[in-house]
Each structure stands twice: as structure tokens, then as C-alpha cells.
C-alpha positions in Angstrom: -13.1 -19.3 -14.3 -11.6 -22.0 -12.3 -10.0 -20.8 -8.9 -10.3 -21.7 -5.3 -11.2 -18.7 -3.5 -9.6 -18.0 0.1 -8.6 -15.5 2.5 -5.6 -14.8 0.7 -6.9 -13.8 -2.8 -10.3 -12.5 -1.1 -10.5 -8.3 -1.7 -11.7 -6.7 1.8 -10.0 -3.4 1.1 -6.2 -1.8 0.2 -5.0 1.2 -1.2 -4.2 2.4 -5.1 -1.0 4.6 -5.1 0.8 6.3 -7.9 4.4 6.4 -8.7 6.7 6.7 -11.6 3.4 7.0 -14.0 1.8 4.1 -12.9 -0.8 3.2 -10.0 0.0 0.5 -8.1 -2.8 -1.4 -6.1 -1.7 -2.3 -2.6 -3.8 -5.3 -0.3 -4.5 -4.9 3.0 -2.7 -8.1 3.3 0.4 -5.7 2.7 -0.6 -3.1 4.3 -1.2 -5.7 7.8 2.0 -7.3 7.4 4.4 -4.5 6.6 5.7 -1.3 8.0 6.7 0.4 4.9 5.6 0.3 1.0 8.3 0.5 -1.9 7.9 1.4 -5.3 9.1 -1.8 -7.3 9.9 0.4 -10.6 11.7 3.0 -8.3 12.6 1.6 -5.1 11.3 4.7 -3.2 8.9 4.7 -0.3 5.2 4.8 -1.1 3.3 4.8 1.9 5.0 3.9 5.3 2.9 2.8 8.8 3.0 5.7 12.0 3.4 4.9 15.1 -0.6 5.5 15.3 -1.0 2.5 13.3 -2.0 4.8 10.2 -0.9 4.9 6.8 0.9 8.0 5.4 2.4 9.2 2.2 6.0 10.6 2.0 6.2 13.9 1.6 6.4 17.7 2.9 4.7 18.6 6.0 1.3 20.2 5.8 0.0 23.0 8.3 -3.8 23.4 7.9 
């Protein structure tokens, strides 16, 4: 394979999410630069950045 390797296409971590029956693999690239994640098959929010700086997933509340 011929491919010049960089910060941009180098792996250091991200996220794999599922939504409408598929998994979709999310960079840390994406996740640094972005406040919110959308579905691109649904449009809905995946994931979306607190004011904590940490990464949630939309949905109902949960009381442990």
C-alpha cells in the first residue's frame, strides 16, 4: 500500500456508534472539532459534547 501517513489519517482513538442498523466509527478528530454528532442515514443526534467536555449519548435520563 502506497499512502503518506499523517496526523490526519493517523488512529489515536474515537468512538463506534450504532444507528439505523449500522455502526458508524467516529475519529477523535470529530469528536475535537465538533460539538454534536449526526446520523448521516437519519440525521438524528448520535453523541453530543457536555458542558464537562464529555461525550454523551441521547437518550432518557438514568438514576443509579
Amino acid at each position: 500500500m502506497n499512502m503518506k501517513l499523517n496526523n490526519q489519517n493517523k488512529l489515536t482513538s474515537g468512538v463506534i456508534v450504532f444507528c439505523c442498523s449500522k455502526y458508524f466509527y467516529v475519529p477523535q478528530l470529530a469528536l475535537d472539532e465538533n460539538e454534536e454528532i449526526f446520523c448521516t442515514s437519519c440525521n438524528s443526534p448520535m453523541l453530543f459534547k457536555g458542558s464537562n467536555e464529555a461525550w454523551y449519548i441521547p437518550g432518557k435520563k438514568v438514576d443509579f
